[in-house]
C-alpha positions, 0 to 999 in steps of 0.5 A: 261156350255157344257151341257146348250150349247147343250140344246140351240142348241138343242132347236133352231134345234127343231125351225129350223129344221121344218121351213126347212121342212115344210115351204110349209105345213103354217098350219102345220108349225104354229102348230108345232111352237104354240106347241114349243113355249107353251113347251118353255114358260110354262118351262123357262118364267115368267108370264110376258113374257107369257103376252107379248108373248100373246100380241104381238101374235094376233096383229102380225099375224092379222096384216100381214092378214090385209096387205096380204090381202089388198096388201101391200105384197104377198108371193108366193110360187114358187115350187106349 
């Protein structure tokens, strides 16, 4: 039970952790997660939850494009 304890927090540091760091560099950042989260699904997932992950993954994104562009929202970075 410890040992599986410090895995999970040790896999939530490695998502953390970056997006405390590199939160102004987006591409960076989103290169960094795509990876993790490739690691994380190809090692503990079915093939039906990499499914859903694929499904969902373009839409949201595309979608956020969509609404930023169109100005729904903006973000703004504060310290550039």
């Amino acid at each position: 039970m410890k040992r599986h304890v410090i895995l999970l927090l040790s896999i939530y540091a490695l998502c953390i952790v970056p997006v405390s760091l590199l939160w102004s560099r987006p591409v960076v950042l989103s290169a960094y997660l795509a990876v993790i989260s490739v690691f994380l699904l190809g090692r503990w997932h079915s093939k039906g939850d990499v499914l859903f992950y694929a499904v969902a993954f373009m839409p949201g994104p595309v979608g956020e494009a969509i609404a930023v562009r169109s100005g729904v929202w903006v973000y703004s970075n504060l310290c550039g």
